[in-house]
N, CA, C, O and CB atoms as a CASP TS submission, in Angstrom:
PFRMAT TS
TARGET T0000
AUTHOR 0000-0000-0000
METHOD Language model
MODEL 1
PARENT N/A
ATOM      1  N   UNK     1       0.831  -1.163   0.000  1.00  0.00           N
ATOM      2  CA  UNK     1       0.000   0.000   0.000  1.00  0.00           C
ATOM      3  C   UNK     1       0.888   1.243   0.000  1.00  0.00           C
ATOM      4  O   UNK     1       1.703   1.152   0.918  1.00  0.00           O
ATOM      5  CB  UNK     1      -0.952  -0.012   1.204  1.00  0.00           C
ATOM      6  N   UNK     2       1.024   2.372  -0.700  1.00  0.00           N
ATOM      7  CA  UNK     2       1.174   3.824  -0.910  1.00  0.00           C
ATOM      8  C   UNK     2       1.101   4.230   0.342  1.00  0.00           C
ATOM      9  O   UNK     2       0.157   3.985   1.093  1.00  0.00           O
ATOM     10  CB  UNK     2       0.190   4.531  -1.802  1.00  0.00           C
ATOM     11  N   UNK     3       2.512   5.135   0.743  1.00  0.00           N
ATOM     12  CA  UNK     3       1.960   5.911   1.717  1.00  0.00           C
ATOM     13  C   UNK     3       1.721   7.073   1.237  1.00  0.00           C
ATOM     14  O   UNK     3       1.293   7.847   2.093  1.00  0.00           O
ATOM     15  CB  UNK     3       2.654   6.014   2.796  1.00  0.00           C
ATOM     16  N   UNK     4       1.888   7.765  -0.405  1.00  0.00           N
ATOM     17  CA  UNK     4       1.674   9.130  -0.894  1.00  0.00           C
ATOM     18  C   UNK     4       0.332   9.713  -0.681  1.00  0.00           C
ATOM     19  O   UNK     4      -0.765   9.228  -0.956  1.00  0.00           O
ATOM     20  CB  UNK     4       1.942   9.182  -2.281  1.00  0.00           C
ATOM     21  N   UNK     5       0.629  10.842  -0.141  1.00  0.00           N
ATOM     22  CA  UNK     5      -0.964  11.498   0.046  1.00  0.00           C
ATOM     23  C   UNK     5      -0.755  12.154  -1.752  1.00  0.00           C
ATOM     24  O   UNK     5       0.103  12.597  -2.515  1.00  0.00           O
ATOM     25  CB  UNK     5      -1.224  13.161   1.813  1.00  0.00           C
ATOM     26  N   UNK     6      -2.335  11.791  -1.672  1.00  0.00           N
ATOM     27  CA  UNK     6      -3.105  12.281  -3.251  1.00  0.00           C
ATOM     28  C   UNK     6      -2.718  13.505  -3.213  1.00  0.00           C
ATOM     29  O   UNK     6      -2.500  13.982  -2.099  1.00  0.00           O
ATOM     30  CB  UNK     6      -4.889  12.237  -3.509  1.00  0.00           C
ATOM     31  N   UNK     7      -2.527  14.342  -4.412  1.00  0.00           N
ATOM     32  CA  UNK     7      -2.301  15.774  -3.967  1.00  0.00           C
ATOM     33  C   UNK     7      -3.794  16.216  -4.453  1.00  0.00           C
ATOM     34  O   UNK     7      -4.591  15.505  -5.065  1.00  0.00           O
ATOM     35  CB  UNK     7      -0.845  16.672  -4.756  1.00  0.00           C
ATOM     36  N   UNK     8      -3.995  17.689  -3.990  1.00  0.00           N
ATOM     37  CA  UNK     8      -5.425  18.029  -3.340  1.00  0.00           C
ATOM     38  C   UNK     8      -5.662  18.609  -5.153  1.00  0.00           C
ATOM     39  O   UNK     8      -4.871  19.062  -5.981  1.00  0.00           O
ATOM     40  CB  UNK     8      -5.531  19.510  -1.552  1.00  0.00           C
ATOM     41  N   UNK     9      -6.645  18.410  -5.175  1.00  0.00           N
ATOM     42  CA  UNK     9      -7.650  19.840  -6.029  1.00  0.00           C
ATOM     43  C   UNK     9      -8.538  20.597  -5.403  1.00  0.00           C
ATOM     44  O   UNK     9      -9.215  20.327  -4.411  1.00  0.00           O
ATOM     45  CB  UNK     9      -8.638  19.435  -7.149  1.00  0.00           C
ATOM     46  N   UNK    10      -8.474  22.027  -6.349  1.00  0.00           N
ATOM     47  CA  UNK    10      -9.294  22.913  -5.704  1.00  0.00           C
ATOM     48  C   UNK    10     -10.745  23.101  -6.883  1.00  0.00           C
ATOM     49  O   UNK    10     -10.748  23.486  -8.053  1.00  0.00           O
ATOM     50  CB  UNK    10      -8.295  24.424  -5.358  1.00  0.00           C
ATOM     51  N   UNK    11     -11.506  22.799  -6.283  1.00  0.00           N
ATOM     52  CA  UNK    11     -13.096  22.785  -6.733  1.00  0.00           C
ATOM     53  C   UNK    11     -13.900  23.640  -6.721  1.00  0.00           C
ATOM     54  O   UNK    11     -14.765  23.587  -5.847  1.00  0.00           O
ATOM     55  CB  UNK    11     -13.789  22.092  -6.198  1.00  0.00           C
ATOM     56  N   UNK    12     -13.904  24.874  -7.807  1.00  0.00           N
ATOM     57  CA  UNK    12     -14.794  25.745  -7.401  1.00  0.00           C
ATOM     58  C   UNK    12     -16.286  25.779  -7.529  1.00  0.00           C
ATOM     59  O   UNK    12     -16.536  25.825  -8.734  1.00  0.00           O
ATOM     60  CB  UNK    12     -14.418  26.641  -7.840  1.00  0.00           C
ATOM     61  N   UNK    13     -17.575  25.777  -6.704  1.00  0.00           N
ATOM     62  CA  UNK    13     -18.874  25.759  -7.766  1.00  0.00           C
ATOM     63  C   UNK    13     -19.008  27.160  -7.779  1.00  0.00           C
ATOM     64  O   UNK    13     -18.221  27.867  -7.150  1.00  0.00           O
ATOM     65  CB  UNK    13     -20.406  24.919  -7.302  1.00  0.00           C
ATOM     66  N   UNK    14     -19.881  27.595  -8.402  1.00  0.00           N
ATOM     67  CA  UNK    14     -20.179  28.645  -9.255  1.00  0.00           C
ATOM     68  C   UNK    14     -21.675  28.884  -9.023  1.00  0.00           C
ATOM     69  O   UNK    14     -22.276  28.768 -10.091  1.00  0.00           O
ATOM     70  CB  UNK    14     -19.801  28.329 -10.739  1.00  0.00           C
ATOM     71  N   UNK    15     -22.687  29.252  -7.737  1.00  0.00           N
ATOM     72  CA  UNK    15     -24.303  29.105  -8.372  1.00  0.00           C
ATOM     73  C   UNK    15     -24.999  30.376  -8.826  1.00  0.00           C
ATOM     74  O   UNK    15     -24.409  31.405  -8.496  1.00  0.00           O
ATOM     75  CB  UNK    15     -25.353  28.505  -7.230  1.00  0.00           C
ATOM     76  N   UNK    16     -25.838  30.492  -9.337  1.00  0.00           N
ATOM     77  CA  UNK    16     -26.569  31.525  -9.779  1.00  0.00           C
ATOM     78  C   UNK    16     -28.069  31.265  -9.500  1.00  0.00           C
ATOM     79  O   UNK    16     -28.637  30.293  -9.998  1.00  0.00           O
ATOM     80  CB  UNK    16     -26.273  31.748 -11.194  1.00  0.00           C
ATOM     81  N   UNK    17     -28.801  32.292  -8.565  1.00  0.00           N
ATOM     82  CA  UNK    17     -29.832  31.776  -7.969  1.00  0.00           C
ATOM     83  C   UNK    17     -30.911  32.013  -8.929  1.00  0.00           C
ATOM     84  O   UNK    17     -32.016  31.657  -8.518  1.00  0.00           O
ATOM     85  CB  UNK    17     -30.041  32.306  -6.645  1.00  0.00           C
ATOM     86  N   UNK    18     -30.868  32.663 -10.430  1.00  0.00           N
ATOM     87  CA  UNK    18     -32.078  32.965 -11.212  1.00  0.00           C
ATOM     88  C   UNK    18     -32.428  34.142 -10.514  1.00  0.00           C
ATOM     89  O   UNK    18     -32.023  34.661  -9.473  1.00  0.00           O
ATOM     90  CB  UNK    18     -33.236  31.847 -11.266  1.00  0.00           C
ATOM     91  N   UNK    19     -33.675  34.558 -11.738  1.00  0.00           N
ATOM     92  CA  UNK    19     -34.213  35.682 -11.987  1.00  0.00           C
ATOM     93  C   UNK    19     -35.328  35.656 -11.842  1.00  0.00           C
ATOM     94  O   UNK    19     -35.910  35.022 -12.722  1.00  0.00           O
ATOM     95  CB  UNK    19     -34.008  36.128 -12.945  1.00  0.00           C
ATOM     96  N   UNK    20     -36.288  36.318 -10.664  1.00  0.00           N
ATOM     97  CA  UNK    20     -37.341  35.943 -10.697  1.00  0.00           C
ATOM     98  C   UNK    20     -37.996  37.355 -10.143  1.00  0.00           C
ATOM     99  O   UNK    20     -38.798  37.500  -9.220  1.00  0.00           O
ATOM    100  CB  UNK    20     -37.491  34.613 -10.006  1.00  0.00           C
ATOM    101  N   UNK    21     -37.586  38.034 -10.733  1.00  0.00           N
ATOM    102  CA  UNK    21     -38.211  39.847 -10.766  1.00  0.00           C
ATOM    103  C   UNK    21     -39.303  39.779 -11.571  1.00  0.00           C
ATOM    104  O   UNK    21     -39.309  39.271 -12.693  1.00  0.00           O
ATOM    105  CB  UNK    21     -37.122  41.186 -11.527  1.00  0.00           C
ATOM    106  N   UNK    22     -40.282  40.312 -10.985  1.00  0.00           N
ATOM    107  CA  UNK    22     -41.558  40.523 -11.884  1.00  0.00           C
ATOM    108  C   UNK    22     -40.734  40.767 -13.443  1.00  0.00           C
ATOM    109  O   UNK    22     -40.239  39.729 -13.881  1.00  0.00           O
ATOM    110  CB  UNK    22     -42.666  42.103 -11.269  1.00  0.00           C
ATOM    111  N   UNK    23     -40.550  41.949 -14.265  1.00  0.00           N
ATOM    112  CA  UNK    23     -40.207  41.824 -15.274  1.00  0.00           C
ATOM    113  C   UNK    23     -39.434  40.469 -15.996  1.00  0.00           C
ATOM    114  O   UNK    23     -39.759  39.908 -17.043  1.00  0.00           O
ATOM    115  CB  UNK    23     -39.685  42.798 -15.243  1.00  0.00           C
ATOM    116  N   UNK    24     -38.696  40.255 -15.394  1.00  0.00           N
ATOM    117  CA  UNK    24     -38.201  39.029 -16.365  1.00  0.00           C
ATOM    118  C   UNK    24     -39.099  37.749 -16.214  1.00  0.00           C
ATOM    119  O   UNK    24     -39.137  36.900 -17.104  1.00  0.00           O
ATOM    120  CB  UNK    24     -36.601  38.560 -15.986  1.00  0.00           C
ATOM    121  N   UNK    25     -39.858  37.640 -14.991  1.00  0.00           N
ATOM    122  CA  UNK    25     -40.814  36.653 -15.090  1.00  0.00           C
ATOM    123  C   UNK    25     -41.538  36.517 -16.005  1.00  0.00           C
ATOM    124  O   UNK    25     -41.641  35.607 -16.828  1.00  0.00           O
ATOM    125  CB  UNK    25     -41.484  36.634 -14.310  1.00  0.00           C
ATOM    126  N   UNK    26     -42.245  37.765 -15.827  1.00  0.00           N
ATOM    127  CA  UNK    26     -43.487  37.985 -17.319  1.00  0.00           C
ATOM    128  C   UNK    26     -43.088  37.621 -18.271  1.00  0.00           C
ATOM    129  O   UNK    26     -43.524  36.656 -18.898  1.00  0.00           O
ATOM    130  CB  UNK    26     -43.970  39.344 -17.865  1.00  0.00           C
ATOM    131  N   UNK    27     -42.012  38.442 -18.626  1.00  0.00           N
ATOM    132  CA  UNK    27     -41.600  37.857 -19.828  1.00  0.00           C
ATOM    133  C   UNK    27     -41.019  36.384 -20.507  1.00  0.00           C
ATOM    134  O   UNK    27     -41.034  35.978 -21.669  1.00  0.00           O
ATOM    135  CB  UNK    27     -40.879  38.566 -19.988  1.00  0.00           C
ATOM    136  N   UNK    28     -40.484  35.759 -19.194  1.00  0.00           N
ATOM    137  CA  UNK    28     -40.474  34.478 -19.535  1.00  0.00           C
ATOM    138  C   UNK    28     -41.230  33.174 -19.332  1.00  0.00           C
ATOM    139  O   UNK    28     -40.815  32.040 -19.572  1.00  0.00           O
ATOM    140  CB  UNK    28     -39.649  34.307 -19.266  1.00  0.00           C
ATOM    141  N   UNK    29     -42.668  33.616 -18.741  1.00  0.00           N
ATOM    142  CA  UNK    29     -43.585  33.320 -18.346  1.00  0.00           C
ATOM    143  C   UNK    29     -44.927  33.188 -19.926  1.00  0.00           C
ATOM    144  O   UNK    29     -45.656  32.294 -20.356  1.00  0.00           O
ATOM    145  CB  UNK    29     -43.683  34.377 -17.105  1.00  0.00           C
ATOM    146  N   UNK    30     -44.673  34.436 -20.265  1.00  0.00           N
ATOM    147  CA  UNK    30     -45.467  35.013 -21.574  1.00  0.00           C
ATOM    148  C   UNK    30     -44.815  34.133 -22.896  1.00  0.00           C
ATOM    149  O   UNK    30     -45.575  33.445 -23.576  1.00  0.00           O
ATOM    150  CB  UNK    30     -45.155  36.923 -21.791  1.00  0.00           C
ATOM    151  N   UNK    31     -43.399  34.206 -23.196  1.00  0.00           N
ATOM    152  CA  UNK    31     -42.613  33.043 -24.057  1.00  0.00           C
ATOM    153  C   UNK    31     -43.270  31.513 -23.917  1.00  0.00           C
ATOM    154  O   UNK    31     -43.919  30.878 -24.748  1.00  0.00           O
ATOM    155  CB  UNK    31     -40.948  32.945 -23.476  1.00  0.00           C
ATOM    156  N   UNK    32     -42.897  31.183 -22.672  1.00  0.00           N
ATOM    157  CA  UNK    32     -43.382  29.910 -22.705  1.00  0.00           C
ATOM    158  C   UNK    32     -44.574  29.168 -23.135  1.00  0.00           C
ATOM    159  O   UNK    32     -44.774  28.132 -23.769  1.00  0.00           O
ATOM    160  CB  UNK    32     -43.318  29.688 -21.817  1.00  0.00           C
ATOM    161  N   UNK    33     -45.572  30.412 -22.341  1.00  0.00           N
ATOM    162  CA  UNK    33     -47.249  30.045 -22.479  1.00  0.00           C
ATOM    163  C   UNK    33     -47.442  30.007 -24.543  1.00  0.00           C
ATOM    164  O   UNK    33     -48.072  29.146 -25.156  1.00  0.00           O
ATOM    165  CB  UNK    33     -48.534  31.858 -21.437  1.00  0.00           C
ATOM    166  N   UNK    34     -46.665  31.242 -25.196  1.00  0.00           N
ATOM    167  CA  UNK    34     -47.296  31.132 -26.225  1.00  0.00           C
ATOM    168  C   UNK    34     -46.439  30.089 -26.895  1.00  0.00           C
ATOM    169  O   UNK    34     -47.025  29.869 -27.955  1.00  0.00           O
ATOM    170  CB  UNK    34     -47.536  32.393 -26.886  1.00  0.00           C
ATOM    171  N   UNK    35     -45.099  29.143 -26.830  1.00  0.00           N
ATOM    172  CA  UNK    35     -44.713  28.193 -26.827  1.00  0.00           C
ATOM    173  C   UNK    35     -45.840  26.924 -27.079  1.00  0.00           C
ATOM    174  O   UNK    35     -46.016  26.390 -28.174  1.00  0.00           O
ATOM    175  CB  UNK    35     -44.027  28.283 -25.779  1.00  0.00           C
ATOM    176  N   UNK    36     -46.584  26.554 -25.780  1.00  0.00           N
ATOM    177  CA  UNK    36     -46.793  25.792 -25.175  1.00  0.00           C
ATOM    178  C   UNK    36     -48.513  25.823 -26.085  1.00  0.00           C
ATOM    179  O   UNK    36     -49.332  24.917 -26.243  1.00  0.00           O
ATOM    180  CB  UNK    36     -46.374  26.060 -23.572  1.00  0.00           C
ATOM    181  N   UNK    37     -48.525  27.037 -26.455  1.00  0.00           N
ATOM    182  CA  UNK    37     -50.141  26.825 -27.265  1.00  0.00           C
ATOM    183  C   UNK    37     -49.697  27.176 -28.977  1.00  0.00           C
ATOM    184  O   UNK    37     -50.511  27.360 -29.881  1.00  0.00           O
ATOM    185  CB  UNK    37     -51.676  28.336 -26.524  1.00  0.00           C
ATOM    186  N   UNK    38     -48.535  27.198 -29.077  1.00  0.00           N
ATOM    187  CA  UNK    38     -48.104  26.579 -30.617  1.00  0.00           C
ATOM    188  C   UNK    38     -47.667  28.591 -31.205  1.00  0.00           C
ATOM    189  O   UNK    38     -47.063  28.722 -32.269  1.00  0.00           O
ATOM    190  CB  UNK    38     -50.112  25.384 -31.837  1.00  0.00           C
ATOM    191  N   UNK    39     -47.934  29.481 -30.644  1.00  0.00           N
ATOM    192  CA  UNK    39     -48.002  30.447 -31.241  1.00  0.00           C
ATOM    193  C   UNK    39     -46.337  31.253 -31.270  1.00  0.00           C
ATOM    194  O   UNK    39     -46.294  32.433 -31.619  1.00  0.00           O
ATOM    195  CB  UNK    39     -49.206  31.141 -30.596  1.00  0.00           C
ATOM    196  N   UNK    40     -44.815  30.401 -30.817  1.00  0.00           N
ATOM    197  CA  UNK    40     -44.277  31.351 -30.787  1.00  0.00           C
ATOM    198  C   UNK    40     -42.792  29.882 -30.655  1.00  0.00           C
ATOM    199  O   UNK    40     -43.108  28.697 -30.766  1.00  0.00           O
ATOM    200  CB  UNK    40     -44.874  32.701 -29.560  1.00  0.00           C
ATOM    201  N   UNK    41     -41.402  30.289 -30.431  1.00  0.00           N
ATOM    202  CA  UNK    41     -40.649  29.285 -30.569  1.00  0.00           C
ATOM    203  C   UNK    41     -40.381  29.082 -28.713  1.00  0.00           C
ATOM    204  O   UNK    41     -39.597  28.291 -28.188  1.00  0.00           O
ATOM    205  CB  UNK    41     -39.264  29.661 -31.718  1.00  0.00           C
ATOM    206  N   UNK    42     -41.208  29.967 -28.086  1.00  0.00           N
ATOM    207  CA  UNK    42     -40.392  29.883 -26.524  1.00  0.00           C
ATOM    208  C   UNK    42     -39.584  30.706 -26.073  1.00  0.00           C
ATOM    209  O   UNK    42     -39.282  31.706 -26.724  1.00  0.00           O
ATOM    210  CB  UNK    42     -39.594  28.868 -26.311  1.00  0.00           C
ATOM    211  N   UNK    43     -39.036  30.428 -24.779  1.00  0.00           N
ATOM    212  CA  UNK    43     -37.968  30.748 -23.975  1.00  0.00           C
ATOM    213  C   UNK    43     -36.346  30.110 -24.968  1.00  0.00           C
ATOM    214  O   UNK    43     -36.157  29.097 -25.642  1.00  0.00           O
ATOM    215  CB  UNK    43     -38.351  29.896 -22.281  1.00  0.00           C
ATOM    216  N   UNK    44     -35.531  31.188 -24.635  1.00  0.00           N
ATOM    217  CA  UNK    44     -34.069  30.727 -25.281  1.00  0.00           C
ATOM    218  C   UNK    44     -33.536  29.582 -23.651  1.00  0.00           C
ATOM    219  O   UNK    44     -34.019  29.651 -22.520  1.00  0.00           O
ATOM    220  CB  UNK    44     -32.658  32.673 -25.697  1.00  0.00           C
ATOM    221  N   UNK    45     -32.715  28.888 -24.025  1.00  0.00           N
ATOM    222  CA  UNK    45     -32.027  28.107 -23.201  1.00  0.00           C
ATOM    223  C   UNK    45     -31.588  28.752 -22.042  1.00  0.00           C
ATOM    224  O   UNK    45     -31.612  28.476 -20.843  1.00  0.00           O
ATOM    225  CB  UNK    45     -31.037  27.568 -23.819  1.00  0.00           C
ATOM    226  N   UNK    46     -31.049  29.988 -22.935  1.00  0.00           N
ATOM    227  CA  UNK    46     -30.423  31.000 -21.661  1.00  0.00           C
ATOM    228  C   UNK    46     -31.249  31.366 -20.510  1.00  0.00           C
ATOM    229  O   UNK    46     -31.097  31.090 -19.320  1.00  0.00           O
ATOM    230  CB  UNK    46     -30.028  32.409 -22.179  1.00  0.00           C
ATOM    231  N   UNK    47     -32.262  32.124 -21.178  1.00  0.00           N
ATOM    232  CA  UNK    47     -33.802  32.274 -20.622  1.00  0.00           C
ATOM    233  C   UNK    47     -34.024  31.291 -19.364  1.00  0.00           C
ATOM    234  O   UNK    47     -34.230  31.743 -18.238  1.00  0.00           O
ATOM    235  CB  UNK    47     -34.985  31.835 -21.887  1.00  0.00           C
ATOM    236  N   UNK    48     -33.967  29.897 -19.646  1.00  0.00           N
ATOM    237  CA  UNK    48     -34.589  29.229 -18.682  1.00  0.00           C
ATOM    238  C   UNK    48     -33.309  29.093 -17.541  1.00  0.00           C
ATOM    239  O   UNK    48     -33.679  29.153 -16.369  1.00  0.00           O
ATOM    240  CB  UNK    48     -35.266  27.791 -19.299  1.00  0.00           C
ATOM    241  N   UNK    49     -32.006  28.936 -17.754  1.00  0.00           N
ATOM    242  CA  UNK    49     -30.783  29.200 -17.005  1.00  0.00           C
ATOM    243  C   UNK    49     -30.996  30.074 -15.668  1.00  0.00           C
ATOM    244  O   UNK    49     -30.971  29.801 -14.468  1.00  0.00           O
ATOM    245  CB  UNK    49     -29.799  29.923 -17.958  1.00  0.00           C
ATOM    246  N   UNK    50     -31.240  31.379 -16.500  1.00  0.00           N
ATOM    247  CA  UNK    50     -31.766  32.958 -15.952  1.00  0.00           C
ATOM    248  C   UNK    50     -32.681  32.731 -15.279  1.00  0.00           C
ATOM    249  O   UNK    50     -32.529  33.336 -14.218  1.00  0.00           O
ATOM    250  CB  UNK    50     -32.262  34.064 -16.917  1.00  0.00           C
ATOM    251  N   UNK    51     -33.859  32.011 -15.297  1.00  0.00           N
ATOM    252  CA  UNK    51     -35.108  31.870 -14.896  1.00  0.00           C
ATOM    253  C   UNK    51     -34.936  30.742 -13.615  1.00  0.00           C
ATOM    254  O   UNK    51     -35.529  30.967 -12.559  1.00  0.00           O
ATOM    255  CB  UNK    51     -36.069  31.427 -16.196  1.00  0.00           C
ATOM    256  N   UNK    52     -34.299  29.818 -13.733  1.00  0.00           N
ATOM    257  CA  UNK    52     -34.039  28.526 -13.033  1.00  0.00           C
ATOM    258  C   UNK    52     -32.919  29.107 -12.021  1.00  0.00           C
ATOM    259  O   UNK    52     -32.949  29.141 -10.791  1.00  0.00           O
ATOM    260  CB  UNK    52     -33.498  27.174 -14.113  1.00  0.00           C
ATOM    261  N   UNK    53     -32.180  29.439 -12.687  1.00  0.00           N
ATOM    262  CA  UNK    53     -30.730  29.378 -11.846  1.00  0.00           C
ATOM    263  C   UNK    53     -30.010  28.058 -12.105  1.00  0.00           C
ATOM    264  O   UNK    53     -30.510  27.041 -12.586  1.00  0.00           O
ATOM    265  CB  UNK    53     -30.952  29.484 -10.139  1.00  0.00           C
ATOM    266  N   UNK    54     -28.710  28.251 -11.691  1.00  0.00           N
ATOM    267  CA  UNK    54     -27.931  27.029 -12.324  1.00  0.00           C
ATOM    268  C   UNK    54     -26.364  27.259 -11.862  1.00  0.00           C
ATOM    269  O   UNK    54     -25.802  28.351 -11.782  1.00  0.00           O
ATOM    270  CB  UNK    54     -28.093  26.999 -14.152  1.00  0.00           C
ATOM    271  N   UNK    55     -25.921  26.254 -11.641  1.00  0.00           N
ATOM    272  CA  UNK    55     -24.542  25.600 -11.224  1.00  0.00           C
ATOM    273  C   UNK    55     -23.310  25.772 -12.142  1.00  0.00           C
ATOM    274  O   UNK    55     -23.434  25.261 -13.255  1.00  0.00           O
ATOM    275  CB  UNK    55     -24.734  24.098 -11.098  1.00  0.00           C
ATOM    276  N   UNK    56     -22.057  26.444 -11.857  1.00  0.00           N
ATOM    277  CA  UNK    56     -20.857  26.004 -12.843  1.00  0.00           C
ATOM    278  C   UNK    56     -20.020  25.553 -12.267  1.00  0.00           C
ATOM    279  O   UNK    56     -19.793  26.125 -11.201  1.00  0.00           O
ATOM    280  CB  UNK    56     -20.221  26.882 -13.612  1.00  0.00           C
ATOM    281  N   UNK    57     -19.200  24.442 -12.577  1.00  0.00           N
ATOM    282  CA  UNK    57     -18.402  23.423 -11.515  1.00  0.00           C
ATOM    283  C   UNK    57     -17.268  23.928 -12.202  1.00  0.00           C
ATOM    284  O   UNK    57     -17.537  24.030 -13.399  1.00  0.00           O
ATOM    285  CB  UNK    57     -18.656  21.550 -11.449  1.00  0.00           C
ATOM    286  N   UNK    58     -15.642  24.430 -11.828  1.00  0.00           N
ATOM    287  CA  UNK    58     -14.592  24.401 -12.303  1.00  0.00           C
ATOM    288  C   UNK    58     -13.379  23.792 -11.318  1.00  0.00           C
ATOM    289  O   UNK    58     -13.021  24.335 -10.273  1.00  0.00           O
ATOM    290  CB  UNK    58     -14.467  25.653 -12.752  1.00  0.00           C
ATOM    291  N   UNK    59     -12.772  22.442 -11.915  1.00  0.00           N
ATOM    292  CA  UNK    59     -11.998  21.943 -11.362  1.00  0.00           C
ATOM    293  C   UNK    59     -10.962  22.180 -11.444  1.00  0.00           C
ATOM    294  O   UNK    59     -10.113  21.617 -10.752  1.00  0.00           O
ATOM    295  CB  UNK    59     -12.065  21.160 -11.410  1.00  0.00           C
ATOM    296  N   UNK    60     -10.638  23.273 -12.492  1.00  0.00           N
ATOM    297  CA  UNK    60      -9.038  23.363 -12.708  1.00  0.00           C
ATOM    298  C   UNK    60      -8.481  25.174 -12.587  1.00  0.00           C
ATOM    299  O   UNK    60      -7.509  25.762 -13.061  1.00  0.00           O
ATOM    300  CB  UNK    60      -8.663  22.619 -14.554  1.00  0.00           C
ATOM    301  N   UNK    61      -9.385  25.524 -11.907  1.00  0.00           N
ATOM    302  CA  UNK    61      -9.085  26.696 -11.273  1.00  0.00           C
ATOM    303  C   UNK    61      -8.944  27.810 -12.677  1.00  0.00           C
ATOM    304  O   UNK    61      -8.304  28.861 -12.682  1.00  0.00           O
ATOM    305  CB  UNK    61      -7.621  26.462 -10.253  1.00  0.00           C
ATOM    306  N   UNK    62      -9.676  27.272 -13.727  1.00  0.00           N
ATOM    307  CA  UNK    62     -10.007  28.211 -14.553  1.00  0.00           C
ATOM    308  C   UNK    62      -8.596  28.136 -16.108  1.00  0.00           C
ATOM    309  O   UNK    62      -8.296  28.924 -17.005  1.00  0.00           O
ATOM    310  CB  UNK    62     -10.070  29.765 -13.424  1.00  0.00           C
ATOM    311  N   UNK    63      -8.191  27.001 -15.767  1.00  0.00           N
ATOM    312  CA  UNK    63      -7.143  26.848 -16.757  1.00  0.00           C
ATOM    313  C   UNK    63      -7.251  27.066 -17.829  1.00  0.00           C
ATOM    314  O   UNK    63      -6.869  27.948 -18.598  1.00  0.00           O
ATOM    315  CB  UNK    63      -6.710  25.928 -16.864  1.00  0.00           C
ATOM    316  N   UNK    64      -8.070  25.798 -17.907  1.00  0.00           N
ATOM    317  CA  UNK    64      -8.597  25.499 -19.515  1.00  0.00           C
ATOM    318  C   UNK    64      -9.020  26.923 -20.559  1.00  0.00           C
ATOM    319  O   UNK    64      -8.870  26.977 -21.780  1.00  0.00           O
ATOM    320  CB  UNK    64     -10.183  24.486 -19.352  1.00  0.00           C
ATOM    321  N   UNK    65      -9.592  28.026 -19.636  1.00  0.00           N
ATOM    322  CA  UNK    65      -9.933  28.899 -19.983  1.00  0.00           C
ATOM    323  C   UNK    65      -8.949  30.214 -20.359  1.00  0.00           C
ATOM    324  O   UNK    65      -9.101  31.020 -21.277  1.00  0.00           O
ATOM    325  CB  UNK    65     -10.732  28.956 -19.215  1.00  0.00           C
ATOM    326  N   UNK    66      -8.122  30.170 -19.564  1.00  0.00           N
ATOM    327  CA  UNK    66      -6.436  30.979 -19.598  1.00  0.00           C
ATOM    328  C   UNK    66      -5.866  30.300 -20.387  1.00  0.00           C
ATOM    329  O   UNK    66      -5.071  30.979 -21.035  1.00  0.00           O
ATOM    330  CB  UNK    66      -5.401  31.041 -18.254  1.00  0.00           C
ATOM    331  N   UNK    67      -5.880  28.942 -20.751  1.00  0.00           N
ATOM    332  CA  UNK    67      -4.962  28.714 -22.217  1.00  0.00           C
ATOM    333  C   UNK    67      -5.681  28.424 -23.506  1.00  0.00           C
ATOM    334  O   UNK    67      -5.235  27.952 -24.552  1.00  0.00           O
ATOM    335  CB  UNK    67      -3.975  27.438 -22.101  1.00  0.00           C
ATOM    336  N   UNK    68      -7.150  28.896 -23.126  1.00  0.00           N
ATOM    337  CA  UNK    68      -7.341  29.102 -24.941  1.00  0.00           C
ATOM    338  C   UNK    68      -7.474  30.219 -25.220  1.00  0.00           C
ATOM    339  O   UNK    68      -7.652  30.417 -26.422  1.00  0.00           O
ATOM    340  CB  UNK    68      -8.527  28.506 -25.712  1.00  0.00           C
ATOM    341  N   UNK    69      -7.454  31.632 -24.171  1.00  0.00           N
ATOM    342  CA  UNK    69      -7.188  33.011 -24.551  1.00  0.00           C
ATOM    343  C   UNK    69      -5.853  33.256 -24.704  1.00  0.00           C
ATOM    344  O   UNK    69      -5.441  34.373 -24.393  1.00  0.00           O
ATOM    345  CB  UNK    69      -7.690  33.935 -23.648  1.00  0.00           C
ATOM    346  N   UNK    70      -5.140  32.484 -25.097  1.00  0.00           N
ATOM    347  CA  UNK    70      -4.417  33.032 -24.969  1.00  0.00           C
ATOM    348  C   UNK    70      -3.481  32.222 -26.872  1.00  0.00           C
ATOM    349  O   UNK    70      -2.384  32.637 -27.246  1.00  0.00           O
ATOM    350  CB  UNK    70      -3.963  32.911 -23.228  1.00  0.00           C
TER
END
């Protein structure tokens, strides 16, 4: 058996609690409904993100992202 300790990672989450202000409700409230009765294409993905709220997990302390700007 190993006595090496694992070396650590640092795990950042990321949450975003959504948008749920009268204005952006309506409006993404109003998308959906005419969605949902055929009259319109919906809410964008983003939209429901914004609306929901949602999680970003980064395990590498943002690397990946510093070496493709670059």
């Amino acid at each position: 058996m190993s006595s090496t300790v694992p070396t650590c990672q640092v795990i950042m989450v990321f949450a975003f609690r959504g948008n749920r202000s009268r204005a952006f409700a309506s409006t993404f409230l109003s998308a959906l409904d005419a969605e949902k009765n055929g009259f319109g294409t919906g809410p964008t993905g983003l939209d429901c993100l914004l609306f929901a709220g949602h999680t970003g997990v980064s395990m590498d302390s943002g690397a990946d992202r510093l070496r493709l700007q670059s």
